[in-house]
N, CA and C atoms as an extended XYZ file, in Angstrom:
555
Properties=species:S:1:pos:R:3:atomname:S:1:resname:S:1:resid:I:1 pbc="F F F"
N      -124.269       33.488      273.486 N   UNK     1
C      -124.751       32.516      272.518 CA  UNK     1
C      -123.592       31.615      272.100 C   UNK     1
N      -123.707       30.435      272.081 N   UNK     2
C      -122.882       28.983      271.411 CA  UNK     2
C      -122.918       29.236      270.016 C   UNK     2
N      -121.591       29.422      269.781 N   UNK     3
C      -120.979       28.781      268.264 CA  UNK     3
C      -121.384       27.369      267.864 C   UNK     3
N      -122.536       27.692      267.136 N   UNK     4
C      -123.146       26.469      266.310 CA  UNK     4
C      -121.790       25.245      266.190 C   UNK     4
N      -120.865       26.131      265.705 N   UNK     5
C      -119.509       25.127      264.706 CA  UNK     5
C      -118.765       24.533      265.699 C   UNK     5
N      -118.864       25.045      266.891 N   UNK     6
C      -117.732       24.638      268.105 CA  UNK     6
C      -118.971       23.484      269.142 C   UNK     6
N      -120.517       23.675      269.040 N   UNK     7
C      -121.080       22.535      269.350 CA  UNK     7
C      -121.052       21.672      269.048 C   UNK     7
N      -120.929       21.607      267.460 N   UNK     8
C      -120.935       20.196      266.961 CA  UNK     8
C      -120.003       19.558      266.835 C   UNK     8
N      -119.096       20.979      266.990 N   UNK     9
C      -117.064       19.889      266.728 CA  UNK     9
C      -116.701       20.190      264.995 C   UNK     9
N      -117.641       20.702      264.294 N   UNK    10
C      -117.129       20.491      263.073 CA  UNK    10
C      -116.571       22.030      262.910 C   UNK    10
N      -115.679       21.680      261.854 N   UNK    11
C      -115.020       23.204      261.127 CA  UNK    11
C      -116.367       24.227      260.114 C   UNK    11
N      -115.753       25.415      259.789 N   UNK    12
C      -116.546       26.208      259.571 CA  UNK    12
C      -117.376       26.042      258.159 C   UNK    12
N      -116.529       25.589      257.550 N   UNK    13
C      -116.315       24.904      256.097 CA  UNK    13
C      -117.203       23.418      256.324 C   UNK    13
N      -117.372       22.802      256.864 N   UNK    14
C      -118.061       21.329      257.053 CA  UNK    14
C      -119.418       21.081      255.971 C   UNK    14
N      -119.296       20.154      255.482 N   UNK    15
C      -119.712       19.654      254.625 CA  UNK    15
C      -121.211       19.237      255.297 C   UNK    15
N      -122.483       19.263      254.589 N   UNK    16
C      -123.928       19.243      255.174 CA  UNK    16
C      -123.876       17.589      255.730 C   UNK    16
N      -123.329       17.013      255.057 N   UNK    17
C      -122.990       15.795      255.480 CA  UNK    17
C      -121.868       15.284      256.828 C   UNK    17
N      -120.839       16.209      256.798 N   UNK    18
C      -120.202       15.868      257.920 CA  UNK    18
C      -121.142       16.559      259.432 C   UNK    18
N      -122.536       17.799      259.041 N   UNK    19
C      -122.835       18.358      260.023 CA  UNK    19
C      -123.787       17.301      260.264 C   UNK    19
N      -124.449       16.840      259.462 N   UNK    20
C      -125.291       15.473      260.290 CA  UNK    20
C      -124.354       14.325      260.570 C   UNK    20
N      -123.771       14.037      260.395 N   UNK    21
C      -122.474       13.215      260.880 CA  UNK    21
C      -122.689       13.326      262.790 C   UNK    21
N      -121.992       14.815      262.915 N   UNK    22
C      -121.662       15.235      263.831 CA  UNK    22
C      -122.954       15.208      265.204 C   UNK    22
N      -124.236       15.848      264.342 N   UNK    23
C      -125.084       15.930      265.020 CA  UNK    23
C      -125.935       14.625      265.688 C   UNK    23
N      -125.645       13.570      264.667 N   UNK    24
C      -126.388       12.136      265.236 CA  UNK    24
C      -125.364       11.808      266.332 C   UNK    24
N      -124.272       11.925      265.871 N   UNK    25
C      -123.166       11.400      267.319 CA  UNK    25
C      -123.613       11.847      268.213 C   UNK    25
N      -123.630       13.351      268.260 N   UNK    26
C      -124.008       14.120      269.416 CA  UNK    26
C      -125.683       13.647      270.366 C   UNK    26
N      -126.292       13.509      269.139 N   UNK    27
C      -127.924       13.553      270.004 CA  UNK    27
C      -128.191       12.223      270.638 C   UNK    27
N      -127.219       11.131      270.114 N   UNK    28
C      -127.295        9.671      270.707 CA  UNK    28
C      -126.686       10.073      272.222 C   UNK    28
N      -125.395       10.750      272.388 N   UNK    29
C      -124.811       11.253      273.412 CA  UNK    29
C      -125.895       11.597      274.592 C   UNK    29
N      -126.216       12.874      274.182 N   UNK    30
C      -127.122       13.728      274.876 CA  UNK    30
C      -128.885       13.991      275.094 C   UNK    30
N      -128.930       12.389      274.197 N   UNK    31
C      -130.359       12.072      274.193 CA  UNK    31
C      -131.150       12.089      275.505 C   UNK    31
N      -131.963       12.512      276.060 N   UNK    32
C      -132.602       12.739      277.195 CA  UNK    32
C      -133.393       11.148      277.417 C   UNK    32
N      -133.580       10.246      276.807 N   UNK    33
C      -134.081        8.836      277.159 CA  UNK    33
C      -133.270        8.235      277.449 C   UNK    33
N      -131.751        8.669      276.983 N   UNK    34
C      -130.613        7.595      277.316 CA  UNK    34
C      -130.160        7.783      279.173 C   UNK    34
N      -130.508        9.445      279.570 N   UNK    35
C      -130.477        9.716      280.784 CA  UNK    35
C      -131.670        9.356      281.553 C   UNK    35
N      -132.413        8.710      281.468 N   UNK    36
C      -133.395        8.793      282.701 CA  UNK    36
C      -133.282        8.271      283.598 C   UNK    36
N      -132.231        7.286      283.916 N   UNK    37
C      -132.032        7.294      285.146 CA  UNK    37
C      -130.846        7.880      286.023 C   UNK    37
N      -130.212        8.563      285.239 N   UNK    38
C      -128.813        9.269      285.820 CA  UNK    38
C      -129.569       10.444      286.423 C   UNK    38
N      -128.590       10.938      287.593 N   UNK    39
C      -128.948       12.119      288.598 CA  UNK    39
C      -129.411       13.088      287.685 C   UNK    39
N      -129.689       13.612      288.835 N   UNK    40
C      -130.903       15.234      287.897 CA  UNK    40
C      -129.921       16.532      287.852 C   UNK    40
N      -128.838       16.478      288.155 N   UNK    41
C      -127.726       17.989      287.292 CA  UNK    41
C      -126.973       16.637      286.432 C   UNK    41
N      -127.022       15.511      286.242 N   UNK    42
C      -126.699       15.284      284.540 CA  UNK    42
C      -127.623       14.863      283.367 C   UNK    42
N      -128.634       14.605      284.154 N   UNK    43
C      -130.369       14.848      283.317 CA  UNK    43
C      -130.404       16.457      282.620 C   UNK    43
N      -130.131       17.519      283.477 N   UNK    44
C      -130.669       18.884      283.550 CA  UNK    44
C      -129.239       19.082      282.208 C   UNK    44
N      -128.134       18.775      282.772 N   UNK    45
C      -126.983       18.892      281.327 CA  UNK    45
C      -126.832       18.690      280.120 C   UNK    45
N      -127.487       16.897      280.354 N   UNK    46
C      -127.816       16.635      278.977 CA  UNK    46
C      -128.755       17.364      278.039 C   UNK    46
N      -129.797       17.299      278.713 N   UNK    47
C      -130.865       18.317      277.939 CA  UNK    47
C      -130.681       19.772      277.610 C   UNK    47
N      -129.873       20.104      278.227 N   UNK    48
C      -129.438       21.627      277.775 CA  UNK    48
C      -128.752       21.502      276.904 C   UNK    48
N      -127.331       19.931      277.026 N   UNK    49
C      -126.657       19.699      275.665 CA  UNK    49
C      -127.434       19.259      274.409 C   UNK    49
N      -128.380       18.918      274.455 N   UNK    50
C      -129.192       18.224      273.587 CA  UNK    50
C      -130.161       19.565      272.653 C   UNK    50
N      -130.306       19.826      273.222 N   UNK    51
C      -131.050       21.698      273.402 CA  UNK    51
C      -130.154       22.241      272.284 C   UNK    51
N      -128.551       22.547      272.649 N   UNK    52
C      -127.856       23.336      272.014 CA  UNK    52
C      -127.440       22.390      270.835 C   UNK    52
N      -127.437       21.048      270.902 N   UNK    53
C      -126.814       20.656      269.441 CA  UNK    53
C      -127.855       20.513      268.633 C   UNK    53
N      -129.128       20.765      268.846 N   UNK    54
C      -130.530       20.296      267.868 CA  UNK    54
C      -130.229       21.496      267.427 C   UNK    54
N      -130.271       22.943      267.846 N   UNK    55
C      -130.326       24.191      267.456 CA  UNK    55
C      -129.251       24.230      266.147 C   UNK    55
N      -128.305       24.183      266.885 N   UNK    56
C      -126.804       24.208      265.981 CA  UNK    56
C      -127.395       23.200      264.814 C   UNK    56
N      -127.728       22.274      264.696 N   UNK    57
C      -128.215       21.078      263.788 CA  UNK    57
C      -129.182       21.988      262.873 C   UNK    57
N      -130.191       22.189      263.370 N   UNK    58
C      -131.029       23.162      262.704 CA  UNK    58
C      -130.821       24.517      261.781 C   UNK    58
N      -130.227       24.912      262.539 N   UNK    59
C      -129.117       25.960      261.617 CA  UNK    59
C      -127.897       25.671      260.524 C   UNK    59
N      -127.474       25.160      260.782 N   UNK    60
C      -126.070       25.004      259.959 CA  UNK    60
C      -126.915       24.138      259.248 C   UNK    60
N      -127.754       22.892      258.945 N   UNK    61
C      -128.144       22.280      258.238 CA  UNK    61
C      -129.106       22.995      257.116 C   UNK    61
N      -129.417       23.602      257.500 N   UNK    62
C      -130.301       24.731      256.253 CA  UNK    62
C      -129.770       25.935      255.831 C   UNK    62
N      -129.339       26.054      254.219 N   UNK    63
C      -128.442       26.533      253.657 CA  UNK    63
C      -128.353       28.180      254.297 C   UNK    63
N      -130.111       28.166      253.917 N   UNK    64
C      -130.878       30.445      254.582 CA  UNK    64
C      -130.224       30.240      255.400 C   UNK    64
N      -130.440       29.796      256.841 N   UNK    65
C      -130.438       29.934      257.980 CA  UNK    65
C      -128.970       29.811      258.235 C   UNK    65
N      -127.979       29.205      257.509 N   UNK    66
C      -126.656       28.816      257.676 CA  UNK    66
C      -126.067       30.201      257.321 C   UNK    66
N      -126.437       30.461      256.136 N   UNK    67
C      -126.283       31.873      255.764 CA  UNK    67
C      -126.227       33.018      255.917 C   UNK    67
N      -127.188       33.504      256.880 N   UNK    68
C      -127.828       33.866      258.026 CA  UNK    68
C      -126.635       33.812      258.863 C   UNK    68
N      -126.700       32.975      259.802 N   UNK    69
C      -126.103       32.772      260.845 CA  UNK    69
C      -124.459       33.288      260.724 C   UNK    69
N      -124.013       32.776      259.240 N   UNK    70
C      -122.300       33.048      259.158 CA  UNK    70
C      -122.471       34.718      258.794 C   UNK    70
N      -123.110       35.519      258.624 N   UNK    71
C      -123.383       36.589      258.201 CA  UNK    71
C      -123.245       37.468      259.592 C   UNK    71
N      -124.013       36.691      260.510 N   UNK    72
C      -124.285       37.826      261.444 CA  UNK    72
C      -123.230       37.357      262.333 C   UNK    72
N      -122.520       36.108      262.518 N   UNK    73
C      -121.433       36.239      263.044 CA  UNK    73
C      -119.883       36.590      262.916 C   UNK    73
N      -119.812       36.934      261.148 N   UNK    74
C      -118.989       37.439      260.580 CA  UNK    74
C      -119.181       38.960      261.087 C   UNK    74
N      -120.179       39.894      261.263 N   UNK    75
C      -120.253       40.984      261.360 CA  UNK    75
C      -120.384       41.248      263.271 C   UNK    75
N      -120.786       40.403      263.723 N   UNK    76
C      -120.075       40.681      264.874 CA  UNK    76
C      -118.664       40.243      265.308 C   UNK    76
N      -117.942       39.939      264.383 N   UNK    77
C      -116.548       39.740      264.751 CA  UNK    77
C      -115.944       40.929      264.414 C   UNK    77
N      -116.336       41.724      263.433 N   UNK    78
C      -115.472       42.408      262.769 CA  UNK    78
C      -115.895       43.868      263.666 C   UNK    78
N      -116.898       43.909      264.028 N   UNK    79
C      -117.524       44.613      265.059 CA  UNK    79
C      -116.156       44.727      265.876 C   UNK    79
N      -116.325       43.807      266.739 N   UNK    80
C      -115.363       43.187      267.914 CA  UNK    80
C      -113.997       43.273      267.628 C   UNK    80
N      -113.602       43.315      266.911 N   UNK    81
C      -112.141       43.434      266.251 CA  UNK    81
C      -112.024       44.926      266.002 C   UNK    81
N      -113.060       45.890      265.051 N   UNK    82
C      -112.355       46.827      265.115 CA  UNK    82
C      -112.643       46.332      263.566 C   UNK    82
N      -112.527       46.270      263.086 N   UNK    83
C      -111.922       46.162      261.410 CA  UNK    83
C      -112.928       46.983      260.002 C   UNK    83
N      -112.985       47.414      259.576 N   UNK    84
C      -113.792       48.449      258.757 CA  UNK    84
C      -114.547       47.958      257.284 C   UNK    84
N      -114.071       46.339      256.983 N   UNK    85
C      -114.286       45.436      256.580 CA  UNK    85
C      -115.934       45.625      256.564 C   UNK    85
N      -116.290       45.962      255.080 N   UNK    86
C      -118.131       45.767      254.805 CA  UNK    86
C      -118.191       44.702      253.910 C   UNK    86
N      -119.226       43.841      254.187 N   UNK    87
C      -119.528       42.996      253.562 CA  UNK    87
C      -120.431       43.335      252.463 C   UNK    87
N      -120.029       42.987      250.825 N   UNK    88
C      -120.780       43.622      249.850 CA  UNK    88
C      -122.035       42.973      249.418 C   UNK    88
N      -122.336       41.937      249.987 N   UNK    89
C      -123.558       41.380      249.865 CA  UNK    89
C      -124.764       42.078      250.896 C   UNK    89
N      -124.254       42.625      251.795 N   UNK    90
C      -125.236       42.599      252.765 CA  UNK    90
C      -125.222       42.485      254.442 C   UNK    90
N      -126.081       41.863      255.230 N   UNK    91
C      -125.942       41.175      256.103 CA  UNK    91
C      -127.542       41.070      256.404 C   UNK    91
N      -127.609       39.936      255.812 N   UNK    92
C      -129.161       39.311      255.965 CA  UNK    92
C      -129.307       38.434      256.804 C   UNK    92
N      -130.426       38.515      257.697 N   UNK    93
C      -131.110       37.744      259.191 CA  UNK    93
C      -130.600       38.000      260.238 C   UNK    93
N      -129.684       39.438      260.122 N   UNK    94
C      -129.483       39.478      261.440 CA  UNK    94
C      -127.739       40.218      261.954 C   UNK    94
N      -127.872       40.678      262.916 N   UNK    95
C      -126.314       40.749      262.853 CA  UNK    95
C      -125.898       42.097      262.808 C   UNK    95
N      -126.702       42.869      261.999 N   UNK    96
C      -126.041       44.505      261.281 CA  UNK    96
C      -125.766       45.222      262.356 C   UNK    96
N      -127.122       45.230      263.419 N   UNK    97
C      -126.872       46.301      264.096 CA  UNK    97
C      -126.508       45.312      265.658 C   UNK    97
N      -125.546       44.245      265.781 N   UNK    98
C      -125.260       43.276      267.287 CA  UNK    98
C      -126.200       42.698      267.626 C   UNK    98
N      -127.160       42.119      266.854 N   UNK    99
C      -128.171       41.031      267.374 CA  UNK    99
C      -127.560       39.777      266.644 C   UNK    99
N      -128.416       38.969      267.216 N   UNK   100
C      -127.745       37.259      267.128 CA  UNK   100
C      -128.785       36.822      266.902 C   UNK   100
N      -130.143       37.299      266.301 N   UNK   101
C      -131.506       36.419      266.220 CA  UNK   101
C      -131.467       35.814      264.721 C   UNK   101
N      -131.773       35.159      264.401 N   UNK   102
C      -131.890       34.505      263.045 CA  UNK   102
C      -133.580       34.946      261.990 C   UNK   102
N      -133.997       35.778      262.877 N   UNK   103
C      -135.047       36.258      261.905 CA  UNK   103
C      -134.384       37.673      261.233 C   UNK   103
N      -135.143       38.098      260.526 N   UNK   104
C      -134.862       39.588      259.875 CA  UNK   104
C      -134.630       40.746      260.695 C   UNK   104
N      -133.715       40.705      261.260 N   UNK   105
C      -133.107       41.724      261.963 CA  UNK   105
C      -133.811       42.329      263.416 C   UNK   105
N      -134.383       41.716      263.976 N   UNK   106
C      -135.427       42.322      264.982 CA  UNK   106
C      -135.156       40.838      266.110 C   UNK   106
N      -134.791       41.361      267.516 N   UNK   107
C      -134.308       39.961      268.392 CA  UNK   107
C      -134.868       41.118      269.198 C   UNK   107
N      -134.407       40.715      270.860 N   UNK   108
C      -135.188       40.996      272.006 CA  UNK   108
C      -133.529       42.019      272.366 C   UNK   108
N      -132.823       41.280      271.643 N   UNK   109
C      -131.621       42.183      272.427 CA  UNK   109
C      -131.768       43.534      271.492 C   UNK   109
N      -131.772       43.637      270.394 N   UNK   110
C      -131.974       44.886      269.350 CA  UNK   110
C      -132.795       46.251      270.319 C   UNK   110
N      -133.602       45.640      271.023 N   UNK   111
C      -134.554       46.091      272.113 CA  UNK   111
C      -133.597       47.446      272.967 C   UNK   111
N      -133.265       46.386      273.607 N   UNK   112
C      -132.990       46.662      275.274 CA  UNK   112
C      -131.082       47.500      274.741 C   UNK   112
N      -130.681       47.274      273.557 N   UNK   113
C      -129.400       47.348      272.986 CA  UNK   113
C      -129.321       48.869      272.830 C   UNK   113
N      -130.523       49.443      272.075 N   UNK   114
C      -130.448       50.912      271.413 CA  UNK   114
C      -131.406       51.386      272.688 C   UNK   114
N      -130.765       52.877      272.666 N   UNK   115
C      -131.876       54.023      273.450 CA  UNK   115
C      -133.077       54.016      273.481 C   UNK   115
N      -133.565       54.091      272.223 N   UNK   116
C      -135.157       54.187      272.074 CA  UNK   116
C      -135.808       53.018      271.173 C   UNK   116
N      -136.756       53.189      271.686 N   UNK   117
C      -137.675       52.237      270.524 CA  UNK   117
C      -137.987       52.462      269.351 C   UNK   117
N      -137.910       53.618      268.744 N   UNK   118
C      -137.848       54.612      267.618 CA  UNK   118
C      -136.986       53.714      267.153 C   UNK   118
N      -135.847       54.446      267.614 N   UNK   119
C      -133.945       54.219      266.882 CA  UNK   119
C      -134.226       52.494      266.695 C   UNK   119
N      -134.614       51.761      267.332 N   UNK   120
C      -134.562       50.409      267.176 CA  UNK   120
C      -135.915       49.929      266.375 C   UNK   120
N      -136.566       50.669      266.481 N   UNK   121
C      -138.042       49.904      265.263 CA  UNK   121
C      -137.603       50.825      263.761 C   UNK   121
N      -136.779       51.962      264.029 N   UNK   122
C      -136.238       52.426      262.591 CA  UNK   122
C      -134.957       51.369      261.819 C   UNK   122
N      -134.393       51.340      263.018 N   UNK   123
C      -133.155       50.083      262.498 CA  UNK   123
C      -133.623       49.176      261.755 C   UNK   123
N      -134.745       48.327      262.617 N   UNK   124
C      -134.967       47.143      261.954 CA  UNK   124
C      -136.098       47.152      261.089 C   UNK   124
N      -136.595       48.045      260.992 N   UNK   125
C      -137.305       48.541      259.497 CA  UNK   125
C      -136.257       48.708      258.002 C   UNK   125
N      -135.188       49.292      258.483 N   UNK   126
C      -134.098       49.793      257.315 CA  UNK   126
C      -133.574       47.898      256.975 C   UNK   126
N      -133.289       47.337      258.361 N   UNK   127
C      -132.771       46.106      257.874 CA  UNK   127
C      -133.902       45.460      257.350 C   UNK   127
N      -135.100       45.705      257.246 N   UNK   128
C      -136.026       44.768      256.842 CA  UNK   128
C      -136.328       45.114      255.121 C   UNK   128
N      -136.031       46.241      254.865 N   UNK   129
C      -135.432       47.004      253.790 CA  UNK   129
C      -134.266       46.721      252.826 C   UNK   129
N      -133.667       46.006      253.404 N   UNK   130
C      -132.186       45.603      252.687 CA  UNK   130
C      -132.461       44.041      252.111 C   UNK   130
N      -133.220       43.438      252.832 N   UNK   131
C      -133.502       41.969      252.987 CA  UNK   131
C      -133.581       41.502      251.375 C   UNK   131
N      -133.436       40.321      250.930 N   UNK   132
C      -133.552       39.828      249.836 CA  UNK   132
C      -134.822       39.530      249.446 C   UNK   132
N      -135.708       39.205      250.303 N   UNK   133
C      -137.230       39.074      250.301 CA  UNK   133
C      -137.933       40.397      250.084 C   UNK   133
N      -137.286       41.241      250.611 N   UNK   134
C      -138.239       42.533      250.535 CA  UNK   134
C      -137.732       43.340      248.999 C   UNK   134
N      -136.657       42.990      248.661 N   UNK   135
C      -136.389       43.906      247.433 CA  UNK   135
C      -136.979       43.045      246.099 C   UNK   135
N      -137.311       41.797      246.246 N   UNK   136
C      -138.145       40.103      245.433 CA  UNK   136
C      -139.351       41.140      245.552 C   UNK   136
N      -140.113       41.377      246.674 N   UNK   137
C      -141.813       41.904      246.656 CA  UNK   137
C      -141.692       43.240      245.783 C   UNK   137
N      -140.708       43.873      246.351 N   UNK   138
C      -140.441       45.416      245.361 CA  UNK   138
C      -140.433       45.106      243.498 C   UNK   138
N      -139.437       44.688      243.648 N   UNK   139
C      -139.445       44.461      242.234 CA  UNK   139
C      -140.637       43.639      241.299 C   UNK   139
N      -141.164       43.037      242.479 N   UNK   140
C      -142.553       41.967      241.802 CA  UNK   140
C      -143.304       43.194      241.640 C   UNK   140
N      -144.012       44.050      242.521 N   UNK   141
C      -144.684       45.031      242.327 CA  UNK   141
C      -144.467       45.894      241.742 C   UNK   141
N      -142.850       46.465      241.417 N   UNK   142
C      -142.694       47.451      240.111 CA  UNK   142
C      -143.611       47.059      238.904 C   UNK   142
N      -142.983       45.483      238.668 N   UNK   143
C      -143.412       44.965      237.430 CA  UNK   143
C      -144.910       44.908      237.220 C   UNK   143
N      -145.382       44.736      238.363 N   UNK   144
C      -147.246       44.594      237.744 CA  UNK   144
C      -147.788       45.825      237.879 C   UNK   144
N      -146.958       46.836      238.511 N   UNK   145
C      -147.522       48.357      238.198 CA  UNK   145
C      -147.435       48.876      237.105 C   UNK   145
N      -145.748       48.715      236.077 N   UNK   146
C      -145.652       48.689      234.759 CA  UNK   146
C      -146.967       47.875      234.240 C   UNK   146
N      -146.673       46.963      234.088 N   UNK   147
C      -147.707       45.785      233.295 CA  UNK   147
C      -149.050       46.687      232.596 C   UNK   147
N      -149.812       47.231      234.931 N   UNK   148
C      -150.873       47.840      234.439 CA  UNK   148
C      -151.057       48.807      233.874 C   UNK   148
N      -150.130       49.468      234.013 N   UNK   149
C      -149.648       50.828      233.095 CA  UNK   149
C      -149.471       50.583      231.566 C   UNK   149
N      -148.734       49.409      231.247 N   UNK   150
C      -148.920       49.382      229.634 CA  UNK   150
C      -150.388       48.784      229.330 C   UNK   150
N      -150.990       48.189      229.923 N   UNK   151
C      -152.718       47.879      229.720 CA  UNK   151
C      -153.718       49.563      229.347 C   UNK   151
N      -153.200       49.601      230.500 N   UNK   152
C      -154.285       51.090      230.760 CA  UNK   152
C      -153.854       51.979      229.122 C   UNK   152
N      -152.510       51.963      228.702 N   UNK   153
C      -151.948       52.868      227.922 CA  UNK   153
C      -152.499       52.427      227.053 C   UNK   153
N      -152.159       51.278      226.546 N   UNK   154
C      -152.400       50.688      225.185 CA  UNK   154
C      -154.431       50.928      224.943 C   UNK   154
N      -155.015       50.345      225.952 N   UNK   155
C      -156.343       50.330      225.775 CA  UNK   155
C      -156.754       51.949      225.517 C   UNK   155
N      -156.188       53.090      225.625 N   UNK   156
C      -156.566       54.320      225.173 CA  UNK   156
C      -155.871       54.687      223.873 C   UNK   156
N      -154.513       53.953      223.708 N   UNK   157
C      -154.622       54.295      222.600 CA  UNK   157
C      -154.779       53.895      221.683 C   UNK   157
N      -155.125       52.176      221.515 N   UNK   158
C      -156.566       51.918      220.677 CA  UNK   158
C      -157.599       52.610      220.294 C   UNK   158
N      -158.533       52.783      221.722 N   UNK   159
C      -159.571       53.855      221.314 CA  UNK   159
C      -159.234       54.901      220.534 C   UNK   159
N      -158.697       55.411      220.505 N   UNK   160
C      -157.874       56.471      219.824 CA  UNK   160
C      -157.418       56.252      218.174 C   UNK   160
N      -156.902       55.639      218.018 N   UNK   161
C      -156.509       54.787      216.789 CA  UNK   161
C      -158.219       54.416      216.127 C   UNK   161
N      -158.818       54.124      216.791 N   UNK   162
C      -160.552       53.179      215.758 CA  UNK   162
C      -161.361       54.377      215.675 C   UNK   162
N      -160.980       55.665      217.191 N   UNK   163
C      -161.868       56.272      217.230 CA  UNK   163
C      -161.944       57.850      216.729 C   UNK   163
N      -161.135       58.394      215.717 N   UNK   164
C      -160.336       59.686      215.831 CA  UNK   164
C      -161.568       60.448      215.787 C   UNK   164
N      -161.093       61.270      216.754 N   UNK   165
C      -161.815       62.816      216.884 CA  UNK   165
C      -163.373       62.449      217.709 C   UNK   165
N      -163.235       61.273      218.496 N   UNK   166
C      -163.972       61.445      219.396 CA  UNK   166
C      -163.530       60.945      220.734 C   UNK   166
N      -164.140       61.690      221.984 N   UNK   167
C      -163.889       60.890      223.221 CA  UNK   167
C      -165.081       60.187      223.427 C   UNK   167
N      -164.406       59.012      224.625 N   UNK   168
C      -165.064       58.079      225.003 CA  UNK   168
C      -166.516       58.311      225.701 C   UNK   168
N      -166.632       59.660      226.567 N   UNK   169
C      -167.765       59.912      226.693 CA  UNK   169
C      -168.724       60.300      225.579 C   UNK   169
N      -168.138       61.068      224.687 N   UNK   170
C      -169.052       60.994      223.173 CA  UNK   170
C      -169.751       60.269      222.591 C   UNK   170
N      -168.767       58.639      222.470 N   UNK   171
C      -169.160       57.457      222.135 CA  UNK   171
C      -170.110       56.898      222.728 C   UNK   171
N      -169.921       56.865      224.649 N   UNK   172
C      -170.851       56.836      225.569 CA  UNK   172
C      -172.335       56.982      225.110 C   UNK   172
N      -172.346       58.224      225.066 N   UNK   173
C      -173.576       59.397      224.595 CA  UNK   173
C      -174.297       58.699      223.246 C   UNK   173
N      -173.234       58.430      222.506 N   UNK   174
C      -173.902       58.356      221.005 CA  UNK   174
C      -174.637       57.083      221.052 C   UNK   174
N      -173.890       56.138      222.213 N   UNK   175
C      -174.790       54.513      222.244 CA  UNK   175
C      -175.930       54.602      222.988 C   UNK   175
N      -176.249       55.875      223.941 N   UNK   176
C      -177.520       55.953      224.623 CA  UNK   176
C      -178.551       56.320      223.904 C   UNK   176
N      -178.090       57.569      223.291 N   UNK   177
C      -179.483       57.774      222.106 CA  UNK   177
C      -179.645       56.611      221.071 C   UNK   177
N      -178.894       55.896      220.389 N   UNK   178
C      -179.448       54.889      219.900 CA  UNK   178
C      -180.172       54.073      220.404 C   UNK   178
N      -179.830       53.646      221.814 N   UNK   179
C      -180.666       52.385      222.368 CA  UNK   179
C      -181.592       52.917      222.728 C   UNK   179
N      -181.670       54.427      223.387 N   UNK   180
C      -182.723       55.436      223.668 CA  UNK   180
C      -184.233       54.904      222.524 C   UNK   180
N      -183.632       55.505      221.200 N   UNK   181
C      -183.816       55.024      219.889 CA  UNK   181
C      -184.596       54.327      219.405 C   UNK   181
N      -183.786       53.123      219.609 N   UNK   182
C      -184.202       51.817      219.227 CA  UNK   182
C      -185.568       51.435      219.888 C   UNK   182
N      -185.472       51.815      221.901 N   UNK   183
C      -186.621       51.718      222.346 CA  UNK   183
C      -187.740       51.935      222.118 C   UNK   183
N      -187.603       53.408      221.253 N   UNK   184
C      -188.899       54.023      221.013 CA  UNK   184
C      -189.507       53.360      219.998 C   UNK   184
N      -188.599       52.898      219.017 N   UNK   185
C      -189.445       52.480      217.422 CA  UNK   185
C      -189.792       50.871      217.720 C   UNK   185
């Protein structure tokens, strides 16, 4: 896989502005209309160059995905190096376990990388687990399980409070024979 930062020419640090900078230079370059009449292995080049700087463009230009991307290539360096270096944020979209895909941890190489399909659908379950999105749904759902829990609580112990020394089926009971009751007279 191409280093997004070394396609476009810009440094790692580059400003969202110097990466579209970089990328219009490039796609005027490697525009596939500007080739149509040049031979077909520099037709077939351009478009592969054109290919790799839209990608790189696409990525580095969107903050997630930039994010993403420096994440999982920070952790395969350090991989590669040897270095014991954990990153305390994380490593979100990718990267943890030597994939290079930009979705949530699950690429084609993650696959074919680990022994089993187990070990690799457990991996990327755990990374799908760590994700910032998935611990957002967790915590959304703690909260409306509380919520319903103080509903449910409170509404009994109201009843409780208006109603002392009876239960609700009692009450039940006591409104049937009245209307029972009422029917008859």
């Amino acid at each position: 896989m191409a280093d997004h930062y070394q396609v476009l020419g810009v440094k790692r640090n580059a400003t969202k502005e110097e990466i579209k900078t970089a990328f219009r230079r490039l796609a005027v370059k490697y525009h596939p209309d500007k080739h149509t009449r040049s031979p077909e292995h520099v037709r077939r080049n351009a478009m592969s160059r054109f290919k790799l700087v839209s990608e790189a463009y696409d990525v580095l230009n969107d903050d997630l995905k930039r994010a993403s991307y420096n994440a999982a290539n920070d952790s395969d360096f350090l991989r590669r190096t040897g270095s014991s270096y954990r990153n305390p944020y994380g490593n979100y979209g990718g990267g943890a376990n030597g994939s290079s895909g930009y979705g949530y941890g699950y690429s084609a190489s993650n696959h074919h990388r680990h022994g089993s399909s187990f070990s690799s659908a457990f991996e990327s379950f755990f990374h799908y687990m760590r994700t910032r999105a998935f611990l957002l749904n967790l915590a959304f759902a703690g909260g409306l399980y509380c919520a319903f829990l103080a509903i449910e609580t409170s509404g009994e112990t109201l009843w409780r409070m208006r109603n002392s020394g009876k239960s609700f089926e009692e009450a039940m009971e006591a409104m049937e024979k009245t209307k029972a009751h009422k029917d008859e007279g």
